[in-house]
C-alpha positions in Angstrom: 109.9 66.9 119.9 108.8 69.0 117.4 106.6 66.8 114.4 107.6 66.6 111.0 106.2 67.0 107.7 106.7 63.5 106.0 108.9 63.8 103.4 107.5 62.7 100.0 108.9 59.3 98.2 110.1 61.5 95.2 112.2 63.8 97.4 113.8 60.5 99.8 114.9 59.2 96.1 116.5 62.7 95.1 118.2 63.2 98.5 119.3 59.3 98.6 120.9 59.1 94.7 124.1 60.9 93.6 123.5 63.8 94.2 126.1 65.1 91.6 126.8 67.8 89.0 124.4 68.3 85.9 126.6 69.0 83.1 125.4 67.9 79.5 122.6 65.7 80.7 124.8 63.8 83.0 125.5 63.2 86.3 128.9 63.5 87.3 131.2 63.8 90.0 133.0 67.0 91.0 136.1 67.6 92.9 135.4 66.0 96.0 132.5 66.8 97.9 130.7 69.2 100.3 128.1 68.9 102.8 124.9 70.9 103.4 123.5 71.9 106.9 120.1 72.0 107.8 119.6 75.4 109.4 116.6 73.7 111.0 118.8 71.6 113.1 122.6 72.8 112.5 122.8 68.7 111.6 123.9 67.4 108.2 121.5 67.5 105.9 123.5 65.4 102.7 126.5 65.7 100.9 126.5 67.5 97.4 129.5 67.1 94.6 131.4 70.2 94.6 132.8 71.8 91.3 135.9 73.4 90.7 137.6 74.6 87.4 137.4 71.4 85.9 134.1 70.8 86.3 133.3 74.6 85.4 135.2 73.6 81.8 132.9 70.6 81.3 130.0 72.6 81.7 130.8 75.6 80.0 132.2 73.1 77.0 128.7 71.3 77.5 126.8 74.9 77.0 128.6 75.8 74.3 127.8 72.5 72.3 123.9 73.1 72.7 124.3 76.4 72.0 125.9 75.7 68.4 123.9 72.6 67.7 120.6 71.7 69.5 119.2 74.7 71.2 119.9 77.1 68.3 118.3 75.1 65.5 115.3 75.1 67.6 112.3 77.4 66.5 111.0 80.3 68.5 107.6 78.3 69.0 109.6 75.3 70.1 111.6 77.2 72.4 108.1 78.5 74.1 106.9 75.0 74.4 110.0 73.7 76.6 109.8 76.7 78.7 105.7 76.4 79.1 106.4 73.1 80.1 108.8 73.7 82.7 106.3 75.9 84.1 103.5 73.2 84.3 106.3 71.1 85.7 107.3 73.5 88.6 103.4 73.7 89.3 103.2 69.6 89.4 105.8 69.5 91.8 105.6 72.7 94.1 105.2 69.9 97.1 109.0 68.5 96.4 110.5 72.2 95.7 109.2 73.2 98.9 110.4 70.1 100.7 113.8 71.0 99.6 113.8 74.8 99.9 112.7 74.4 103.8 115.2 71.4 104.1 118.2 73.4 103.3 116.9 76.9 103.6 115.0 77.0 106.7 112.1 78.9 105.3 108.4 77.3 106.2 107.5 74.3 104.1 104.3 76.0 102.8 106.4 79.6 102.2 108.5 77.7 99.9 105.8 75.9 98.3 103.0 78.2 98.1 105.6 81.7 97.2 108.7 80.3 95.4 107.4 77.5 93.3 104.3 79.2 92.7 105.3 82.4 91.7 109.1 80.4 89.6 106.4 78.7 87.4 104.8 82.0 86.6 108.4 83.3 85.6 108.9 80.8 83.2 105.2 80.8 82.1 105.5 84.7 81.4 109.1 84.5 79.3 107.6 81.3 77.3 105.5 84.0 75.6 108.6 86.0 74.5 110.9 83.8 72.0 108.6 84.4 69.2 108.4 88.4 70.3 111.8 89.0 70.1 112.1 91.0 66.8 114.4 93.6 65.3 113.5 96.7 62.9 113.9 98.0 60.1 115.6 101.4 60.0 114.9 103.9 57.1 118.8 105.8 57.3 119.9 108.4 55.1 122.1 106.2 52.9 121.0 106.0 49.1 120.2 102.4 48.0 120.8 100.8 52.1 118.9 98.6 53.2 119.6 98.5 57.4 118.0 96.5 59.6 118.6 95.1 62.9 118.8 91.2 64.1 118.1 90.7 68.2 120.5 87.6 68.7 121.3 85.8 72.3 124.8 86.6 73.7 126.2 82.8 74.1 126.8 80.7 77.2 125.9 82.4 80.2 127.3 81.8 83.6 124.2 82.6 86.3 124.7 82.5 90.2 122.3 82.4 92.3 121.5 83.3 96.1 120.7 81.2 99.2 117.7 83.4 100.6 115.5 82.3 97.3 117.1 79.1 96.3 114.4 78.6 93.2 112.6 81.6 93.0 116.3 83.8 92.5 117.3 80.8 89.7 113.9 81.3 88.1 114.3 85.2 87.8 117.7 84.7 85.9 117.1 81.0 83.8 113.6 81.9 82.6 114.9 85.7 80.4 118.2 84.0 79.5 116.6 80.8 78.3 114.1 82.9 76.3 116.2 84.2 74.5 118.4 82.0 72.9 121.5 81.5 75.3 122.6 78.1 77.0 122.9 78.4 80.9 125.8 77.1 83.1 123.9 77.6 86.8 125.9 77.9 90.3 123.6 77.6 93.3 124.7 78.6 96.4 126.7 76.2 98.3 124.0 76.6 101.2 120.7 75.8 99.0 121.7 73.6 96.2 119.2 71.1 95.9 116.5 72.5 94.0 118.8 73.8 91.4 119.6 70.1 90.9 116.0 68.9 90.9 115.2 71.5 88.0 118.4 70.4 85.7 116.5 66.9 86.1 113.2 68.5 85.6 114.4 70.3 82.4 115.5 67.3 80.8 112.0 65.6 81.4 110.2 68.4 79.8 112.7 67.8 76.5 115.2 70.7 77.0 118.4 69.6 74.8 121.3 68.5 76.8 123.6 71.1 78.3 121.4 73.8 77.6 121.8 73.5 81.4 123.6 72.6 83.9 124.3 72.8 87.3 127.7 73.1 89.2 127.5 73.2 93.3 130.1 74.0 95.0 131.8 77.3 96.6 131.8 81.1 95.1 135.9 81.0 95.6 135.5 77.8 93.5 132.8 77.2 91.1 131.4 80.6 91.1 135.4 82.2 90.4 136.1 80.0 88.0 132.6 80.9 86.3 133.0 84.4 86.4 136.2 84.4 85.0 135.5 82.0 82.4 136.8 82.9 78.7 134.0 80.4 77.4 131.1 82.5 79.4 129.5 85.4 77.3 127.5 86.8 80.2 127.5 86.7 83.9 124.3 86.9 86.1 124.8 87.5 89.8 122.7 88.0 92.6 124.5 88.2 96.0 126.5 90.9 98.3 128.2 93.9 97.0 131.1 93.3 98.2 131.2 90.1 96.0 130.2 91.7 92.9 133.0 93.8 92.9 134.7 90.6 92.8 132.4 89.2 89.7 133.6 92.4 87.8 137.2 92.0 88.5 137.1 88.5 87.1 134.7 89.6 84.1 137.4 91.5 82.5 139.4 88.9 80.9 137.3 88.7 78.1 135.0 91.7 79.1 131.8 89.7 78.9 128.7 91.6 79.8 127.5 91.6 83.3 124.4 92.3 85.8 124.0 92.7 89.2 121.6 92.3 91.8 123.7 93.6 95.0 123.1 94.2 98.3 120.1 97.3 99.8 119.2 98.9 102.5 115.5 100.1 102.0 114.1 102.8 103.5 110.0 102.5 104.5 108.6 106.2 105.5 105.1 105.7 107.8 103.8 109.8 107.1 101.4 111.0 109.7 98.5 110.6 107.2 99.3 106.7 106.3 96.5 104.4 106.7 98.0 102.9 109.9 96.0 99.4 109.5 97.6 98.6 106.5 101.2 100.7 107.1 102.0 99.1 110.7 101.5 94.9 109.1 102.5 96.2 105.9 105.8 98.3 107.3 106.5 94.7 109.9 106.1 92.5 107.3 108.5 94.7 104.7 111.4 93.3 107.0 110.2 89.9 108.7 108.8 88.6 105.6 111.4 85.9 104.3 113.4 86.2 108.0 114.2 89.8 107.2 116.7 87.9 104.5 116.0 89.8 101.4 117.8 92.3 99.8 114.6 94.8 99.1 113.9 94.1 103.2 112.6 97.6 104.4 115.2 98.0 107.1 114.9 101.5 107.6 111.7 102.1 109.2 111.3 105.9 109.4 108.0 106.6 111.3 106.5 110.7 111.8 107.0 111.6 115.6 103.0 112.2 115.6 102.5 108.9 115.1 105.8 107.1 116.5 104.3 105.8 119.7 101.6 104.2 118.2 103.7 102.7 115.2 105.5 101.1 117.4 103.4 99.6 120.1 102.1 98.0 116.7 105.3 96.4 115.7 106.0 95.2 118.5 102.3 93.2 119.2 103.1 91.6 115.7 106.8 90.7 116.4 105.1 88.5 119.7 102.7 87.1 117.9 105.1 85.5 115.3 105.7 81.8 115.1 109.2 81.0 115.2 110.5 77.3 114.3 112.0 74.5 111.4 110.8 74.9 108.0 109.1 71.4 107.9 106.9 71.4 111.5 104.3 69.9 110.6 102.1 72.5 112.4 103.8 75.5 110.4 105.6 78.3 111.4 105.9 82.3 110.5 109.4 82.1 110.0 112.1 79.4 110.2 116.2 79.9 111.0 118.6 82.3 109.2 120.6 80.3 107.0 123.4 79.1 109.0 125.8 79.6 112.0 127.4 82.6 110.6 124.6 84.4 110.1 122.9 83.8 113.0 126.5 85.3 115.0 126.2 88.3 112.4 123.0 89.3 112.8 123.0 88.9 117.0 126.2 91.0 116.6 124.3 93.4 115.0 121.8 93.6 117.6 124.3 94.1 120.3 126.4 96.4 118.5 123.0 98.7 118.2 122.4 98.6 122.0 126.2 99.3 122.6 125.7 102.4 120.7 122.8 103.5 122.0 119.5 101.7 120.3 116.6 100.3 122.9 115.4 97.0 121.6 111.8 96.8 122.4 111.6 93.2 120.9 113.6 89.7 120.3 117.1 90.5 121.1 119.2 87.0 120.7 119.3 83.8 119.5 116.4 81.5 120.1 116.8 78.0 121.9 120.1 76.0 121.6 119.3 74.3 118.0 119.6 75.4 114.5 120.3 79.0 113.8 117.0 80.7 115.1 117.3 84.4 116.0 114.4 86.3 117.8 112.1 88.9 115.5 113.8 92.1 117.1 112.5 95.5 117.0 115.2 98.4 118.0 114.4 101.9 118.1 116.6 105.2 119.0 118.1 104.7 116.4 120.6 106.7 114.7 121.7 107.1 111.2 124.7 107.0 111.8 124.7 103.5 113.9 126.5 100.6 111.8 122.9 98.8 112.1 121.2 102.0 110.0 123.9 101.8 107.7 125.2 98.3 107.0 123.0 95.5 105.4 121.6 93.1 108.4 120.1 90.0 106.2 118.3 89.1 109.5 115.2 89.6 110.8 116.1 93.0 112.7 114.0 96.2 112.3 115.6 99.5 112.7 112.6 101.9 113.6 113.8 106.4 113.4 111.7 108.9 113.8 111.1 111.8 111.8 109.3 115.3 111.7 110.4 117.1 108.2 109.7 115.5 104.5 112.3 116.9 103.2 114.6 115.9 105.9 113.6 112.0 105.8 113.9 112.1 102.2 117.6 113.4 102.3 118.1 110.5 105.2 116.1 107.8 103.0 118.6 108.6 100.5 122.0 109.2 102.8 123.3 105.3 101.8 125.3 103.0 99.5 122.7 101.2 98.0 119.4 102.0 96.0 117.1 98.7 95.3 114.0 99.6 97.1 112.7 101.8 99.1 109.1 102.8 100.2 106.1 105.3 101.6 102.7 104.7 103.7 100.8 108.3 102.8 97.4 109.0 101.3 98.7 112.2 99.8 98.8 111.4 96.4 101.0 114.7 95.6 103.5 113.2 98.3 103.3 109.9 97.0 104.5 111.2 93.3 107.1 113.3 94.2 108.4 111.1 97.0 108.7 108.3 94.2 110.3 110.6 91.8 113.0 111.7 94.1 113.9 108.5 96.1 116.8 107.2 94.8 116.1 103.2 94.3 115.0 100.9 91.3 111.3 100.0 92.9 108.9 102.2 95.1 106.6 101.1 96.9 104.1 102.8 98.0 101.5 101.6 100.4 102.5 98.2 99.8 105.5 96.6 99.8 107.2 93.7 98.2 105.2 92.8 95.4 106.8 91.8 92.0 105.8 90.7 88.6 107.6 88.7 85.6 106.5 91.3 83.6 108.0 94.8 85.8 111.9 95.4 85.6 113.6 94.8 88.8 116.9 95.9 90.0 119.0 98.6 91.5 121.3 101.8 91.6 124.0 102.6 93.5 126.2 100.0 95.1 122.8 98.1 94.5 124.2 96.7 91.3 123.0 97.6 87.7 121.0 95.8 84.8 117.1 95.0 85.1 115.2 91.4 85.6 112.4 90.7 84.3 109.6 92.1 81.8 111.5 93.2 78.3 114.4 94.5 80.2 115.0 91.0 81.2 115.4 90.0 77.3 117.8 93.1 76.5 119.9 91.9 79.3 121.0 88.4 77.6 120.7 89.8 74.4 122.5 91.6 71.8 121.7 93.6 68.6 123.4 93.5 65.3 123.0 95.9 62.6 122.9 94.5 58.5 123.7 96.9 56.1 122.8 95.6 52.8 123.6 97.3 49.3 
């Protein structure tokens, strides 16, 4: 048997008491309850209170009050404080957020500490700096004797839900921005990952956030995460999730037409040129897909590789892919990459595998499911691929590497761009000509270009196409969960 990282006192007391809604400051009970599975195992991992309408009310009620009282008579320098000290907080207890990411998430223990609580406490340490920089203008018009000026004002009570692939991290991205500037938060984890969200509603309150300005509601999208969206109470909707879904969100927005953004679904294409630095392109191009399981929406899926260079690309890959350490997010001796997040997914993303080799792909690596516990699916490498094949086309969210080969530029770039979505795509050249213009005319919100992955609190992120619209973080992030106002005075 596999050992186990001990879990820490503070995280057997959070899993062991109530572990109910955070609405207002206080722990409540939902409509019934739901239990999370640890992808680890497949076992039960605990048993979370699930919201419903109800419970949605109460929160949204709960938001609203701290919006109108509390939070809004605080002063831009006070507002910084709390979030600074949220940060500091996040950073003090990185071991317990990564216990409970790899509990109900899968991921490695020191992935979830070292990444996702490192790099939330950052987010909220960049957007404390921005309360007391959010500023309007004064506008010299053409009107005699006007005086016009703008007022940057926060847009309410907003409803945020967030995904199961970065259960903090995803929260962090929307909570820090909206918290900044101004607005009260009503939070819906996914049903899969909900425990951290939890632990930060508690960890807000210790570092002297208001009560309500927010709270936490588990429990399903068709639920909690409906009733959110449609909420006449809710000013703003944050999503992050499938396309398919937020179509849905929009749908339901329209009541009370409050504003929306959307972080959707992607397909990324990665482009290895003949002239790419192939020590850093073939880890960098592996690692664009298997990092996080392959379950990331910027996961560079599409790996077009020159036909010069194919061979040798992919000998690469597939060294890497069996050298990877597969197992549970809290072995003790640590692993590469831990399950996919549930049964589901682990039947969707092997049914994309066979579906590729029924149509004609060669997988050169992985292939299946790995072992008879928990949801573990093999790092698999296909190639002879096709662009037309539904696993070059439709969004995996496994680890699963589509590798095509290519001989024109102008060719790959009309292929890289052939598809739904547009959140991120990427290049491996040292033609710094190619690298421009490739960048100009790729169609996605981030390019990357001889790297891959990295973001900053402080560089917008987000998509076109069926990729969503609006932009997180850096000043965009602000814009989104505010609004302006324009005083005319005589």
């Amino acid at each position: 048997m596999t050992a186990t990282i001990p879990l820490l006192s503070s995280v057997e007391a959070f899993l062991a008491g109530p572990l109910s809604l955070r609405i207002g400051g206080h722990r409540l009970d939902g409509d019934g309850e739901f239990d999370v599975v640890d992808p680890s195992t497949g076992g039960h991992l605990c048993t979370v209170a699930r919201a419903g309408e109800r419970e949605v009310d109460l929160a949204v009620a709960a938001a609203r009050r701290a919006f109108d009282g509390a939070w809004s008579a605080l002063t831009a320098d006070e507002r910084s404080k709390l979030l600074w000290r949220l940060a500091e907080l996040i950073d003090e207890r990185a071991e317990v957020f990564g216990q409970l990411d790899a509990l109900d998430n899968g991921k490695p223990f020191a992935v979830a500490r070292d990444v996702d609580a490192a790099y939330s406490a950052r987010h909220f340490r960049y957007f404390a700096g921005w309360p007391s920089k959010i500023e309007g203008a004064t506008i010299p018009v053409s009107e005699p004797d006007r005086l016009n000026y703008t007022k940057i004002e926060p847009v309410g009570v907003c409803g945020l839900i967030a995904p199961w692939n970065y259960p903090l991290l995803m929260a962090a991205w929307k909570l820090a921005p909206a918290l900044a500037a101004g607005n009260c938060v009503v939070l819906k984890p996914a049903e899969q990952t909900p425990l951290s969200a939890l632990y930060l509603a508690d960890l807000a309150l210790e570092a002297g956030f208001p009560e309500g300005v927010l709270n936490v509601v588990p429990g399903f999208g068709t639920e909690a995460g409906a009733a959110l969206a449609a909420h006449p109470g809710v000013d703003k909707v944050g999503f992050t999730g499938s396309t398919a879904t937020g179509r849905r969100i929009v749908e339901a927005s329209m009541g009370n037409l409050k504003k929306v953004s959307l972080e959707l679904g992607g397909k990324a294409a990665n482009i290895v040129f003949a002239d790419a630095d192939l020590e850093k392109a073939i880890p960098g191009a592996f690692w664009a897909l298997f990092g996080n399981n392959g379950q990331s929406c910027t996961a560079g899926a599409r790996l077009y590789v020159h036909s010069s260079i194919h061979d040798r690309v992919l000998e690469g890959l597939i060294g890497l892919a069996a050298k990877l350490s597969v197992g549970p997010g809290m072995a003790a001796d640590g692993h590469d990459l831990g399950p996919v997040i549930s049964e589901r997914q682990m039947r969707t993303v092997t049914g994309y595998i066979d579906s590729g080799v029924s149509e004609g792909a060669e997988c050169v690596a992985g292939g299946g499911r790995l072992g008879k516990e928990g949801f573990f699916v093999a790092p698999t490498v296909l190639t002879n691929v096709a662009d037309d094949m539904r696993i070059a086309r439709e969004e995996i969210f496994g680890p699963v590497l589509c590798v095509l080969s290519f001989d024109d530029e102008d060719d790959v770039l009309a292929r890289a761009n052939d598809t739904d979505y547009g959140l991120a795509a990427g290049l491996w050249t040292q033609d710094v000509t190619r690298a421009r213009t490739m960048a100009s005319r790729l169609k996605a919100g981030t390019i990357w270009i001889n790297c891959w992955g990295e973001t900053d609190a402080a560089s917008p992120f987000g998509g076109m196409k069926q990729s969503g619209y609006g932009r997180e973080m850096g000043k965009d992030a602000i814009a989104l969960y505010s609004q302006t106002k324009s005083v005319w005075l005589a």
